[in-house]
NUSE-479801 format. One record per residue (C-alpha): x, y, z. Coordinates in steps of 0.2 Angstrom, whole numbers. Layout:
// NUSE-479801
    px    py    pz
     X     Y     Z
...
//
This chain:
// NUSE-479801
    px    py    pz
  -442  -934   765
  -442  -920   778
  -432  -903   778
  -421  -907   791
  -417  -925   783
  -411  -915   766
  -402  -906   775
  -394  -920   785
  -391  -927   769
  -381  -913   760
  -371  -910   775
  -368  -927   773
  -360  -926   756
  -352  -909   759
  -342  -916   772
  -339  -933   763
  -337  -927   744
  -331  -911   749
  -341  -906   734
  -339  -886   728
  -359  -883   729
  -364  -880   745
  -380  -890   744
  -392  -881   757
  -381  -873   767
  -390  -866   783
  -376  -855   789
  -378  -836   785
  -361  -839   778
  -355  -822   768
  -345  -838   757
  -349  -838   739
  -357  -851   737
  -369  -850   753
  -388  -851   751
  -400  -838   755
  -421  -838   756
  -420  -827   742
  -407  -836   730
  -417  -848   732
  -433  -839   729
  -424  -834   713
  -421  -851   707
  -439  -855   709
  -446  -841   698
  -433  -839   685
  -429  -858   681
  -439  -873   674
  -435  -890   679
  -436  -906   666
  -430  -923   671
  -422  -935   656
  -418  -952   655
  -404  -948   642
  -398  -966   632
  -379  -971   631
  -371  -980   619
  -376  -998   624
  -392  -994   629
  -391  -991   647
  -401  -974   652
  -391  -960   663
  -405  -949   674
  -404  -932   672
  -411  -915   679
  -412  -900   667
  -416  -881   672
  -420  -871   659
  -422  -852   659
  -439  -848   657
  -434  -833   646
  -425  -846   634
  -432  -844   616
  -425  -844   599
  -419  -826   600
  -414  -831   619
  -401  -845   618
  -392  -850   634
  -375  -863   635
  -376  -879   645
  -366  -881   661
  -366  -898   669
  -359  -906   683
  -360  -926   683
  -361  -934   701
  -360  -949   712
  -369  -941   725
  -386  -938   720
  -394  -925   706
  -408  -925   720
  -420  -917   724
  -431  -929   713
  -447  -923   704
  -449  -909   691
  -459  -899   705
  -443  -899   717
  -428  -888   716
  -412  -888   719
  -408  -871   733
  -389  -869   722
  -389  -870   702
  -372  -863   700
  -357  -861   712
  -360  -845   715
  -376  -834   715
  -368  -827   698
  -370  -841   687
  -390  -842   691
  -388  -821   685
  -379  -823   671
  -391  -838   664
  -385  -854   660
  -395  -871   658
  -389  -882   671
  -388  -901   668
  -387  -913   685
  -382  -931   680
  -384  -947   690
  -368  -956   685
  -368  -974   678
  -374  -988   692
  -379  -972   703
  -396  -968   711
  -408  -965   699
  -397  -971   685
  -395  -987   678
  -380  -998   675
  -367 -1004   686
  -358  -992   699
  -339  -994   698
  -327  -984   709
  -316  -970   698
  -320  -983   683
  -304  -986   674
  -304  -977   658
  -303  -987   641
  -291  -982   630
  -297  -994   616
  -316  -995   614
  -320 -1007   599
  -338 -1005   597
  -353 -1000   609
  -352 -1010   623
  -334 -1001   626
  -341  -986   640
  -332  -976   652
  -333  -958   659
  -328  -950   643
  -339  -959   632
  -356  -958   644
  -352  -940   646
  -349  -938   626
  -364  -948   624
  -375  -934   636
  -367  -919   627
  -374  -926   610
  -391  -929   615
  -390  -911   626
  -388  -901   612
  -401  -909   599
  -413  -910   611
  -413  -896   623
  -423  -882   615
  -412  -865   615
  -396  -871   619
  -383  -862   608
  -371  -877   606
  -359  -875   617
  -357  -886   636
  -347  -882   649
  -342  -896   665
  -337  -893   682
  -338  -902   698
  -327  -903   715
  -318  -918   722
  -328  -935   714
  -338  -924   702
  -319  -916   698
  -316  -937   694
  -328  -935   679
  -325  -918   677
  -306  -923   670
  -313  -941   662
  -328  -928   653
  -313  -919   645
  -303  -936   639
  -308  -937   620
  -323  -924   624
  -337  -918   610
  -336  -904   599
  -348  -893   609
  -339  -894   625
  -329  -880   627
  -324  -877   641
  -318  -888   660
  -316  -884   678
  -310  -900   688
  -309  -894   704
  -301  -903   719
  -302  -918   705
  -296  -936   708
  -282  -941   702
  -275  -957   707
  -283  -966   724
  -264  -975   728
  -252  -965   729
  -259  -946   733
  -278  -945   734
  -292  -949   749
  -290  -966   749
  -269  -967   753
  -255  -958   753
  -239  -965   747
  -246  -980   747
  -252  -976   766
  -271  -984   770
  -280  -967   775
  -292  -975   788
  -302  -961   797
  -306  -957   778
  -310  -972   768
  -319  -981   785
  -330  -966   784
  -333  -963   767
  -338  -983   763
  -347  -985   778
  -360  -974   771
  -356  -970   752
  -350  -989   750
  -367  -997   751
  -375 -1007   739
  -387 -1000   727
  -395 -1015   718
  -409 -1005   706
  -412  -986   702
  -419  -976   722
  -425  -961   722
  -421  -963   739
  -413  -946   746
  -409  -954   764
  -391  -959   770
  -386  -972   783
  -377  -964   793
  -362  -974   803
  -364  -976   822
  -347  -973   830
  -354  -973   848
  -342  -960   853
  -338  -943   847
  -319  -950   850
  -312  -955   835
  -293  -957   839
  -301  -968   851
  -316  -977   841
  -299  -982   828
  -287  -986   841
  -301  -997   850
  -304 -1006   831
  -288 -1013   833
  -280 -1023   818
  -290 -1021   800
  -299 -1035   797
  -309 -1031   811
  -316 -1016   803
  -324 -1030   789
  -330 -1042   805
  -336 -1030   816
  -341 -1016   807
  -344 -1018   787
  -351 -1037   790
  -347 -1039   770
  -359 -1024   764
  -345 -1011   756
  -340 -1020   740
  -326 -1008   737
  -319 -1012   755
  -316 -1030   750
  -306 -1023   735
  -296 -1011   745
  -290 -1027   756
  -287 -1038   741
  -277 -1026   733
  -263 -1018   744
  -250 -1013   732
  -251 -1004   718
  -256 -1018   706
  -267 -1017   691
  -281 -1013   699
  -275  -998   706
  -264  -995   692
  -280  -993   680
  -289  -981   692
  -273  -970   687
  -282  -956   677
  -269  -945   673
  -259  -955   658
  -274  -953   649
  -280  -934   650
  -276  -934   632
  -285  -927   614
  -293  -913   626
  -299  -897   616
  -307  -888   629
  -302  -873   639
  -295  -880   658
  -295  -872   671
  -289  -884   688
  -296  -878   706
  -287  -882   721
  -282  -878   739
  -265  -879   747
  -274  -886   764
  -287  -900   756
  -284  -915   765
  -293  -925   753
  -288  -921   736
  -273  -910   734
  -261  -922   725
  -276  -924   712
  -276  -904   705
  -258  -903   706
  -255  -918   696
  -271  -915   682
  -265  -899   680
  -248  -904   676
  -250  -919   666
  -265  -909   654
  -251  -895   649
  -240  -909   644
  -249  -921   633
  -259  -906   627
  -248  -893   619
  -256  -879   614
  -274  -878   621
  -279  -866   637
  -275  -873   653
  -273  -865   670
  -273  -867   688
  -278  -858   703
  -272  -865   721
  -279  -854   735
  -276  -857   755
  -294  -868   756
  -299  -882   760
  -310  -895   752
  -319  -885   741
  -319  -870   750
  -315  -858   737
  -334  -861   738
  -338  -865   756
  -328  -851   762
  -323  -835   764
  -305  -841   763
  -298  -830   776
  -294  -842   788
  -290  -859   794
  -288  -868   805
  -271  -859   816
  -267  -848   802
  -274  -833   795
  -272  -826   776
  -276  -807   780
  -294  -806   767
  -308  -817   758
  -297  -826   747
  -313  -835   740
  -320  -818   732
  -304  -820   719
  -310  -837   713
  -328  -836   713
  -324  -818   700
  -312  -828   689
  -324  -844   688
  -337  -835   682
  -329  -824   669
  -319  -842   661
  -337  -849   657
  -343  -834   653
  -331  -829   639
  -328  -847   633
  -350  -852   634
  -355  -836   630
  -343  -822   621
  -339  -815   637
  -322  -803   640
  -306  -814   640
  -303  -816   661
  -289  -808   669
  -283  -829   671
  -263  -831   671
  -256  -848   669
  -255  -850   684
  -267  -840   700
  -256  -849   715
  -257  -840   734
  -241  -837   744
  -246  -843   762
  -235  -835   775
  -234  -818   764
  -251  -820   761
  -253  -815   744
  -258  -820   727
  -245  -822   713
  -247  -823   695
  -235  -833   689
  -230  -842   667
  -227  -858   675
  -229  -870   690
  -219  -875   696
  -210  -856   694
  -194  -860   683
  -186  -847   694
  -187  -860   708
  -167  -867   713
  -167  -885   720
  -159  -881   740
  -158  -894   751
  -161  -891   769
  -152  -905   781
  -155  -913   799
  -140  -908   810
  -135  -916   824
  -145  -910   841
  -159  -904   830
  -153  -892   820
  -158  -891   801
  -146  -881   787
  -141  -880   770
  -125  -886   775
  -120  -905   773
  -117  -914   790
   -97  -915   789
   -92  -924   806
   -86  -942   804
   -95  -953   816
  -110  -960   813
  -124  -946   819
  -144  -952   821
  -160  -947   832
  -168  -961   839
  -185  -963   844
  -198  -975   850
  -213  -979   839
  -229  -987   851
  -243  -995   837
  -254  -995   852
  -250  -977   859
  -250  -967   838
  -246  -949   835
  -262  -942   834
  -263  -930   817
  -272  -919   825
  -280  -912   843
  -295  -909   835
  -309  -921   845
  -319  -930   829
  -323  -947   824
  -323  -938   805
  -308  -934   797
  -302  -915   802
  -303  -901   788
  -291  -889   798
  -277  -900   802
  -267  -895   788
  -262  -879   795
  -264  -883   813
  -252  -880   828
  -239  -893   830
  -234  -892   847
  -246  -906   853
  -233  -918   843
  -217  -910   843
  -218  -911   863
  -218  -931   860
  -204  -942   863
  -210  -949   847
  -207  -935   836
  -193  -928   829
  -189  -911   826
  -175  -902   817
  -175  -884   814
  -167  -868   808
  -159  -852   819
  -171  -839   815
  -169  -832   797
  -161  -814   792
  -172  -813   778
  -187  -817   770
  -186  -836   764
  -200  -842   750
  -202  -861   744
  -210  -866   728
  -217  -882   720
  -214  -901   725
  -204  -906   740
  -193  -920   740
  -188  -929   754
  -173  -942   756
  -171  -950   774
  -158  -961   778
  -165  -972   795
  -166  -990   803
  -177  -997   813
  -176 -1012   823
  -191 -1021   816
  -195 -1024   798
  -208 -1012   792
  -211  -993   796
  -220  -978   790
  -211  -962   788
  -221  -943   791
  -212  -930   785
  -221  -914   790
  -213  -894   785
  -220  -881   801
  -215  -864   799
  -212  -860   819
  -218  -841   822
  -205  -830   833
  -206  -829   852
  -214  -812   850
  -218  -801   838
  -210  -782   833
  -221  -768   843
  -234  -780   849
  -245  -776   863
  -244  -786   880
  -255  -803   875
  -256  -798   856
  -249  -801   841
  -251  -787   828
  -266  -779   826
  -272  -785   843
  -275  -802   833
  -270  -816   848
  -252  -817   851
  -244  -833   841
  -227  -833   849
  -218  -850   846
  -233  -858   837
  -228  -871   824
  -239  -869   808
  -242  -884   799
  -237  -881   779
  -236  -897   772
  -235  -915   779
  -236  -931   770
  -232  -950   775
  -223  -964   764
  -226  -981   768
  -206  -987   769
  -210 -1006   762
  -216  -996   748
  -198  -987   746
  -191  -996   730
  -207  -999   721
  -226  -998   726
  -229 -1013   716
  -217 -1025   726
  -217 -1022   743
  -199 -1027   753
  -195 -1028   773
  -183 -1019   782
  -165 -1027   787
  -168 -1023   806
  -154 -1012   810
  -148 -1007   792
  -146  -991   787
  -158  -990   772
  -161  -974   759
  -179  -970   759
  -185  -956   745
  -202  -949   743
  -212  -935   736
  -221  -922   746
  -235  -911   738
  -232  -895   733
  -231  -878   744
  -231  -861   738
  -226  -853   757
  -214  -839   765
  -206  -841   780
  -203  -823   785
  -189  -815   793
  -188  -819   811
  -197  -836   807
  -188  -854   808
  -191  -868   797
  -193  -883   808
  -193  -902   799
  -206  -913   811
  -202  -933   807
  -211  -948   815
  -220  -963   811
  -237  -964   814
  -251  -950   810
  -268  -958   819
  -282  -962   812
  -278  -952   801
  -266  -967   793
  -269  -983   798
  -254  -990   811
  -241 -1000   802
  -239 -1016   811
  -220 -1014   811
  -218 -1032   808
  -219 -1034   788
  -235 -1045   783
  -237 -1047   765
  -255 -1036   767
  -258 -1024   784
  -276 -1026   780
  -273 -1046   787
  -261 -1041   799
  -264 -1048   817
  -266 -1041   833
  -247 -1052   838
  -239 -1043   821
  -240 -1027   830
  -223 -1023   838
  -214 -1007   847
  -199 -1005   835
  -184  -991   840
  -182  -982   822
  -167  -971   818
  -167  -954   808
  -147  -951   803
  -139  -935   800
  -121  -939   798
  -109  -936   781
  -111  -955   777
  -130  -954   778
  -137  -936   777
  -155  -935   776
  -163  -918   768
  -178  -911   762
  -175  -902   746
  -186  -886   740
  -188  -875   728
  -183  -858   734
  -188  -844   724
  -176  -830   725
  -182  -811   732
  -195  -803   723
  -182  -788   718
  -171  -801   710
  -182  -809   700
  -192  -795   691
  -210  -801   701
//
């Protein structure tokens, strides 16, 4: 396999998996985990490579790539730090390294032996390959396997076999790897000690990569199976991908062009992406999804946690939210913490963390992880000085800060609710005229909302904090928003929204996006600047959270319901978390609409029992009504944290 085609093939999985190592990054990139000649070279000198075939329970053998210190001796004994994948432990071959051991060019100082594993059915391993494979809460005997038990199973045969290990295993790993990361913890083995699932996860229905609120995520899942989905019938070596073909760097247009679902099976996936078949026999939230839930199951964990995660990841920021949370309650008493900093997918490490996309966070946000990471492994692996770690590590976008805070969500958060006024407006006062009071808008299946401006058949990494104006100019979109604040306004934790709308056909999605909208100009700028001759952002609408619902979904995700066409109907829904400050002069401005392409598949508007069958004739313009009157107020409610001087920091 040539250079350039391993290369290809780790930018591949960095832009697919989103993993934390930057696998060969060619970039001279000041992130922490960027690659150098000389880090590299390092590697080389200082590690030795073995490759295992380790046995599992019922036989099956997991592959497995070991670099050992070369200074590792009796008197010189080194903890294990392993990272188990789906996307390859290559490069393959004792005499072929690796350019990144650890997540940062620190670990590779401070001396670990680093362990690469092949999950079960993957590459180089044997066994069958199943998607998050449901954890199995009841194992009666050997043939009884899952994540927990192969990576139990691995830790035991590490540590008796592995000269000059000193007993103890660490486990880390971003987005799929952050899967088995959180499964390796579930019942885990003595010797592991400490946990980092980063960007982990959690639950592929309702919040991660796959859908959102029950939502089909197209530009990502058609992407992602098109290449990872392939079959895999015996143990490769093979270190080449397959690229997918989209025939135009246009990938609004390549989806929109698709047209209904089942034409991505006919004239695209021709029956090759097993995992594609079970998305489109399974569109509710039924026992098959259900089982893929691992988060009632984090249980009987001993080992340190420390959850990583990024306020902008499109792919997996439901996941790290939710592990963290569910691991502090059902295990009282053990370490557990959580850092969210303004990244995206895994860029705490592929990073600097200063920017993204149209919003800018004043410093290399990055360095803060990559410091704390290090020092958790060191003191729970090695002895190491107890990290300066809080309970929660969570950055204050809009302030641009971090916070330390006992608890997240921060008990000092008060529920306020912010509703939609007639002619736009938004306010923490109830609607009190009354006459009935809506917005009413169009929704086109066959011209979408676009989810970004961004011009990409993949999905965009940037779009979660990205200008709004490109939508809120559509007829399409509605928008409610505040007079400019007097003060300083700062929301924390989960945002909830409750819409009260109609809409003249029988199915409809619902996007609910919160856009912190900057001030025509700012205090003592210069002509055509902002401050500190950074580009003037008068009027721009920043992006801070956004999330779609699936409105046949709005009395259970199991059992789907159409719309009475015409009928008020309450529609309720979670919206992930924010940590953000709207500053004085700023506006809070509510975006609502009901499409986000290709982001989100385009809902017929006609209710089909499954969109994946829909037809081209099911797809209808619909008129939909968002209502803002005393009968039927629709708000979003936050958490808002009261000022800094009233509640003691």
């Amino acid at each position: 396999m040539s250079s350039v085609s391993r290369l290809l093939a780790a930018l591949l999985m960095l832009s697919l998996a989103g993993t934390a190592r930057a696998q060969a990054n060619p970039s001279p990139s000041k992130a922490p985990g960027a690659s150098s000649p000389e880090r590299t070279e390092r590697i080389r000198s200082r590690y030795a490579k073995y490759e295992f075939r380790i046995p599992m329970r019922d036989g099956v053998k997991l592959f497995t790539s070991v670099y050992v210190p070369v200074d590792a001796s009796p008197t010189r004994r080194y903890p294990i730090l392993m990272e188990r994948t789906p996307y390859s432990v290559a490069p393959y071959g004792p005499d072929r390294y690796k350019t990144l051991l650890g997540q940062t060019e620190g670990f590779e100082k401070e001396g670990f032996i680093f362990v690469f594993q092949d999950v079960r059915g993957a590459h180089m391993s044997e066994g069958e390959f199943v998607n998050v494979r449901p954890h199995n809460p009841k194992k009666r005997g050997p043939k009884d396997t899952d994540e927990s038990t192969d990576t139990y199973d691995t830790i035991d045969w590490l540590v008796k076999r592995v000269p000059y290990n000193n007993g103890r295993v660490g486990q880390m790993g971003g987005s799929y790897p952050g899967f088995y990361t959180s499964a390796g913890a579930i019942d885990s083995h003595p010797a592991l000690k400490a946990v980092s699932p980063q960007a982990p996860i959690a639950d592929w229905f309702i919040g991660d990569d796959m859908h959102r609120n029950g939502a089909f995520n197209l530009n990502m899942a058609f992407n992602f199976f098109s290449t990872f989905g392939q079959p895999r019938p015996k143990p490769t070596d093979s270190e080449e991908w397959a690229f997918f073909e989209h025939g135009t760097p246009d990938g609004y247009q390549f989806f929109l062009d698709l047209g209904p679902l089942p034409n991505a099976e006919s004239k695209h996936l021709e029956g090759k992406v097993a995992f594609w078949k079970d998305i489109v026999a399974h569109p509710n939230y039924d026992a098959f999804w259900q089982a893929r839930n691992l988060l009632p199951h984090l249980k009987n964990i001993k080992a340190a946690v420390l959850v990583v995660g990024g306020w902008f990841d499109t792919e997996d920021l439901y996941g790290p939210l939710r592990t963290y949370a569910a691991i502090e309650k059902q295990n009282p008493g053990i370490s557990n913490s959580i850092i969210m900093g303004p990244w995206s997918h895994g860029g705490w490490i592929r990073t600097e963390g200063s920017s993204l996309g149209d919003a800018e966070f004043g410093f290399r946000t990055s360095d803060t992880y990559a410091d704390l990471a290090l020092a958790f492994f060191k003191h729970h692996l090695k002895d190491g000085d107890k990290p300066a770690l809080p309970e929660a590590l969570v950055f204050e976008t809009g302030a641009n800060r971090w916070r330390q805070l006992d608890a997240w969500p921060p008990k000092a958060a008060r529920p306020t609710k912010l509703y939609f006024q007639p002619k736009g407006g938004l306010s923490t006062q109830a609607p009190t005229g009354s006459a009935e009071s809506f917005a009413e808008y169009v929704s086109d299946p066959a011209k979408p909302v676009p989810y970004t401006k961004e011009i990409s058949t993949h999905w965009s990494s940037s779009y979660m904090a990205e200008d709004q104006r490109f939508a809120s100019s559509r007829p399409d979109v509605v928008v409610f928003q505040t007079e400019p604040l007097e003060e300083d306004l700062t929301v924390a934790g989960p945002l909830e929204a409750e819409l009260w709308v109609s809409t003249t056909g029988s199915d409809a999605d619902w996007v609910v996006k919160l856009v912190d909208v900057n001030p025509g100009t700012l205090p003592g700028a210069k002509k055509g600047f902002g401050d500190k001759g950074k580009p003037n952002r008068g009027h721009q609408q920043t992006l801070v959270r956004g999330e779609p619902f699936r409105g046949r979904f709005r009395d259970s995700f199991s059992e789907p319901k159409p719309f009475k066409p015409g009928e008020a109907t309450k529609v309720r829904f979670t919206i992930n978390d924010v940590f953000h400050t709207f500053l004085r002069g700023h506006r809070v401005m509510i975006q609502v609409q009901s499409s986000w392409f290709p982001f989100i598949d385009r809902n017929p508007q006609t209710f089909v029992p499954n969109i994946f069958e829909a037809k081209e004739t099911d797809f209808t313009r619909a008129f939909h009504r968002v209502y803002h009157s005393s009968a039927h107020p629709s708000f979003i409610q936050v958490g808002v944290l009261p000022p800094l001087d009233t509640q003691g920091g």
